[in-house]
Structure formats: structure tokens, C-alpha cells
C-alpha positions as CSV (number, residue, x, y, z in Angstrom):
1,X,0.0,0.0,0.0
2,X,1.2,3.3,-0.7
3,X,0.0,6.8,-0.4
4,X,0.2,10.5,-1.7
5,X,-0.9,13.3,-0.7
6,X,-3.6,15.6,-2.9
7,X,-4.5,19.4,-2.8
8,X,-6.8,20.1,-0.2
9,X,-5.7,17.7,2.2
10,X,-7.1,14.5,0.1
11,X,-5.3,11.0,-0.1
12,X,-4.7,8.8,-3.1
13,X,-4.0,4.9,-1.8
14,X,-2.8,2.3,-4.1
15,X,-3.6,-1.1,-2.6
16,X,-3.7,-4.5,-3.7
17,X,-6.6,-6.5,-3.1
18,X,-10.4,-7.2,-3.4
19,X,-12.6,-4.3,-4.4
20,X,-15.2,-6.0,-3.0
21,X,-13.9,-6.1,0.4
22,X,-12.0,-2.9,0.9
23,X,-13.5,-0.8,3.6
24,X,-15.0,2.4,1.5
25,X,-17.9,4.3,1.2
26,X,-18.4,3.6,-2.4
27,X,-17.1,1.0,-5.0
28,X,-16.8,2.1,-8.2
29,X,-18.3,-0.5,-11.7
30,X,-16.4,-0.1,-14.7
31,X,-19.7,-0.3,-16.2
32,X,-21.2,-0.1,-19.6
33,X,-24.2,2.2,-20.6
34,X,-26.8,-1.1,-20.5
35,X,-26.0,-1.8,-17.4
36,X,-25.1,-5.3,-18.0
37,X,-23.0,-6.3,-15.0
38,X,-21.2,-10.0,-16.6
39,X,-18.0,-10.4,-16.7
40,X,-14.7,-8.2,-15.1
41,X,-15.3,-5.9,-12.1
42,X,-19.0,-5.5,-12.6
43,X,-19.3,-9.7,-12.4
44,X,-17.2,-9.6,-9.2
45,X,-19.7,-6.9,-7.5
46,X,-22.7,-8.5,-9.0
47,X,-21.4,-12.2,-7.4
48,X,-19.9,-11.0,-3.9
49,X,-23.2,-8.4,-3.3
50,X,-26.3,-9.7,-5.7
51,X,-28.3,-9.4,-8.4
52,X,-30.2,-6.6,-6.9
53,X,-27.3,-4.1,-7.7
54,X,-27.6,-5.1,-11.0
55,X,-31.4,-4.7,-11.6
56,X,-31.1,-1.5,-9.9
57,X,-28.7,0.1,-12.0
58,X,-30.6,-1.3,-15.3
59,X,-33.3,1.0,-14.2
60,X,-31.2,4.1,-15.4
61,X,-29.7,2.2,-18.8
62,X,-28.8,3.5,-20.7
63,X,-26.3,5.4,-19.2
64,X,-24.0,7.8,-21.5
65,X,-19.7,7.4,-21.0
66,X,-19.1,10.8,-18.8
67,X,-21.8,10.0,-16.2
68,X,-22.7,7.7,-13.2
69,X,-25.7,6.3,-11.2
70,X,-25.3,5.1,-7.7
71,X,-27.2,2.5,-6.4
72,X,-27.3,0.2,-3.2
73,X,-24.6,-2.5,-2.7
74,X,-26.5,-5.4,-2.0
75,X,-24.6,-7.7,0.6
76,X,-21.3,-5.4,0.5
77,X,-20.3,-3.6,3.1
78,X,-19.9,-0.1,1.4
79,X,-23.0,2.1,1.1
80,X,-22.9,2.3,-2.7
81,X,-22.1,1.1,-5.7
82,X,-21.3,3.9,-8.3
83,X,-21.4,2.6,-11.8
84,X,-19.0,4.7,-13.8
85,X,-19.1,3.5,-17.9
86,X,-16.4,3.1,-19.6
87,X,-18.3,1.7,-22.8
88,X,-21.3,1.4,-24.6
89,X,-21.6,-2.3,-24.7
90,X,-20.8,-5.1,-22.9
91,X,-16.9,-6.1,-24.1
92,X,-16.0,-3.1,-26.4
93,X,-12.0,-1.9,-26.6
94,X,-12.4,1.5,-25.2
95,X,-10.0,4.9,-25.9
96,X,-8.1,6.1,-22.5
97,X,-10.5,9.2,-22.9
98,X,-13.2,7.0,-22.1
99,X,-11.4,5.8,-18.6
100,X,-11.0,9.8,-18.0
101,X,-14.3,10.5,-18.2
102,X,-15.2,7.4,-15.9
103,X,-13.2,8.9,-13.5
104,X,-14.4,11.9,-13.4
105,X,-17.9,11.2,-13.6
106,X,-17.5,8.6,-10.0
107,X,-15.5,11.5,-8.7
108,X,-18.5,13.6,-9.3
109,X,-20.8,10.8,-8.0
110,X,-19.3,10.4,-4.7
111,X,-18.9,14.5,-3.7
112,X,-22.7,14.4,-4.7
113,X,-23.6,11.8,-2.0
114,X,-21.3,13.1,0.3
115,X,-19.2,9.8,0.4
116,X,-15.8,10.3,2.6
117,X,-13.9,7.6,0.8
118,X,-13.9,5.9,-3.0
119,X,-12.2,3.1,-4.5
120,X,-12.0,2.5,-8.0
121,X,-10.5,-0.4,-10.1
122,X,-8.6,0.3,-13.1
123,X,-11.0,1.7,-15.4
124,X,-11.0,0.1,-19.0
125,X,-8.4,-2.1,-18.3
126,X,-10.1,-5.2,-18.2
127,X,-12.1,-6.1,-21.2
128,X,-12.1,-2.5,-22.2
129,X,-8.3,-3.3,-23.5
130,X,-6.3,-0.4,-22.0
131,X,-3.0,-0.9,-19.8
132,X,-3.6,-0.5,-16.1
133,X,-0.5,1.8,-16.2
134,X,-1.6,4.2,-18.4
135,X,-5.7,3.7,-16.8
136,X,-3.9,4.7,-13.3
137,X,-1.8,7.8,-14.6
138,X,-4.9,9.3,-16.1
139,X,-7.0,8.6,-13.0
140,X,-4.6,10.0,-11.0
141,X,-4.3,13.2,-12.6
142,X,-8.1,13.7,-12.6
143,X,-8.3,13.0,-8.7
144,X,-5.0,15.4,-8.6
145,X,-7.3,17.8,-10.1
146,X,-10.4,17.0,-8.5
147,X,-11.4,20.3,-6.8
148,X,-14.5,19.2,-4.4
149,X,-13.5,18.3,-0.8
150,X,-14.7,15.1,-0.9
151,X,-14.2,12.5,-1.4
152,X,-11.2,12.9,0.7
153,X,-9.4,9.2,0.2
154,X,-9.5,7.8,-3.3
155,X,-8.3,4.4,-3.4
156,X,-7.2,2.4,-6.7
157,X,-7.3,-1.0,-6.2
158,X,-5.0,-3.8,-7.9
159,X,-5.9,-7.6,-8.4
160,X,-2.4,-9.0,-7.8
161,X,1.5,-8.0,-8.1
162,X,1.6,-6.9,-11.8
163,X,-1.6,-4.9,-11.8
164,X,-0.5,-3.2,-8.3
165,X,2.9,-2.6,-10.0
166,X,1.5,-1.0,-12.7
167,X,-1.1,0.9,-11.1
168,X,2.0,2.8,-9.1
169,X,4.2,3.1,-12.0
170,X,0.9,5.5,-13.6
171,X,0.4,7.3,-10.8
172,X,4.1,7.8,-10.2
173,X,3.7,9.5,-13.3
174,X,1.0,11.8,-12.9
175,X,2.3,12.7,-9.2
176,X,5.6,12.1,-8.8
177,X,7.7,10.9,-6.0
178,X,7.5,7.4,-4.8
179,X,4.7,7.8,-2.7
180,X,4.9,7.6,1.2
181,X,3.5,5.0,3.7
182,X,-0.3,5.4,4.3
183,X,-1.7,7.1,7.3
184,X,-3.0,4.2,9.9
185,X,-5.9,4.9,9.3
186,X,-6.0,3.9,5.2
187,X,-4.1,1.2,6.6
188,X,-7.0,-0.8,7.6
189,X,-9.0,0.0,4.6
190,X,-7.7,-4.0,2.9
């Protein structure tokens, strides 16, 4: 786990881990506009919390790239689920712009609801094709530049060594430095 700091006193973690188990206010579905939640991320949330967050989230489809819906999270433990698309349909090879606007649009999501702390998967990176180094440096950069208060800890979230690797590498780039050891509070966040 590592940590940097943001502009207004925010926190960006990288951890490695389970999305569906880190200890958040929101999760964040790299979904697409329908809604569908199958395979990837959205299949992981649909399987550990239910099908409910799935037919509730069909009941805004379709949903355009740039914006999100929240809905409940089922059996999770976090509040919410915000489902952030990344494509169209289920399965397409997305641009990075797409995984910007995601981003942005969960960013936007959670300092609507208020939600203290976010954690978001690499956006695209699964079946939308993109590199999960290049995914984190642009998500980076837009919570860098993210101007609301909250939420105040974003968290990206790795499945396993490489993706974790990968995910700091990007967000090396976009911040700089090596990052720093996490508060002791974030540190019981996975």
C-alpha cells in the first residue's frame, strides 16, 4: 500500500486487493451504458453483493460514458455502488478518454452523495483493453485535479502483483515521487 498526498488535504492509496472487500464508502463498476453487469469488475460486484445491484442500476440504462448512477450495494459492506461507464456495450475496446471521463464522472458521484472515501479499479483495463499503467496515470491526474472536498481518500485497487505494480508506475507518473506510507488509518482500509 502506498499513499500521496492531494490538494486540499485528500489522499490517493494504491492497494492491492479485493474491491469488494476494501472498507469504503463507495465502490466504483467499470460499467457499460446497459448496465449489464457480466464479466470483469461488474461480475465480481454483481457475485460477492447480488443481483439486486444489477437490476437496480438497469433501471437508469442507458447510461451515456461521462456519467454515473449510484445504487445500493447489496450484501457489500460499502454504502454504494457507483457505476461509472467506460463503454457502450458489454466487451468493447475503449480509448483512454473513455477511462478519464469514468473517473471523473465517479469523482463527481461520490462529492454528490457526500461519500468520505472511494475506491475504484482500473478503469477500462479489463475487457475494455487499456494498460492498467496508463488507466492509473490518467485517474490519477483527474483526482489530482479534482477540486471538491470530498471525497477525501480515493483508493485504486490492484488484483495481484503486476496490476499493483503497474497501477504505481501510472500514478508515479501523474504525481511524482514514490509515494509515502499510508496514514493508519487507510491502513486498515484492505
Amino acid at each position: 500500500m502506498r499513499c500521496w498526498n492531494l490538494p486540499g488535504g485528500r489522499v490517493l492509496a494504491v492497494v492491492k486487493g479485493d474491491i469488494t472487500a476494501v472498507k469504503v464508502d463507495a465502490i466504483v463498476n467499470p460499467a457499460n451504458s446497459l448496465m449489464i453487469m457480466g464479466g470483469g469488475v461488474a461480475g465480481a460486484i454483481k457475485r460477492a453483493g447480488g443481483e439486486e445491484i444489477e437490476r437496480e442500476a438497469m433501471k437508469y440504462a442507458p447510461v451515456p460514458v461521462g456519467e454515473a448512477v449510484v445504487t445500493g450495494a447489496g450484501r457489500l459492506s460499502v454504502k454504494a455502488v457507483i457505476h461509472a461507464p467506460t463503454m457502450e456495450r458489454p466487451a468493447m475496446r475503449i480509448p483512454l478518454e473513455n477511462a478519464v471521463k469514468a473517473a471523473r464522472a465517479a469523482l463527481n458521484a461520490a462529492s454528490r452523495e457526500g461519500f468520505e472515501s472511494i475506491a475504484l479499479p482500473a478503469l477500462g483495463a479489463g475487457v475494455g483493453g487499456l494498460s492498467v499503467r496508463d488507466v492509473a496515470r490518467e485517474m490519477a491526474r483527474v483526482a489530482r485535479d479534482f477540486e471538491a472536498s470530498k471525497p477525501s481518500v480515493i483508493v485504486f485497487v490492484a488484483r495481484g502483483n503486476e496490476a499493483y505494480n503497474d497501477m504505481v508506475l501510472g500514478v508515479k507518473e501523474a504525481l511524482g515521487g514514490e509515494g509515502g506510507e499510508c496514514p493508519a488509518r487507510l491502513r486498515e482500509l484492505v
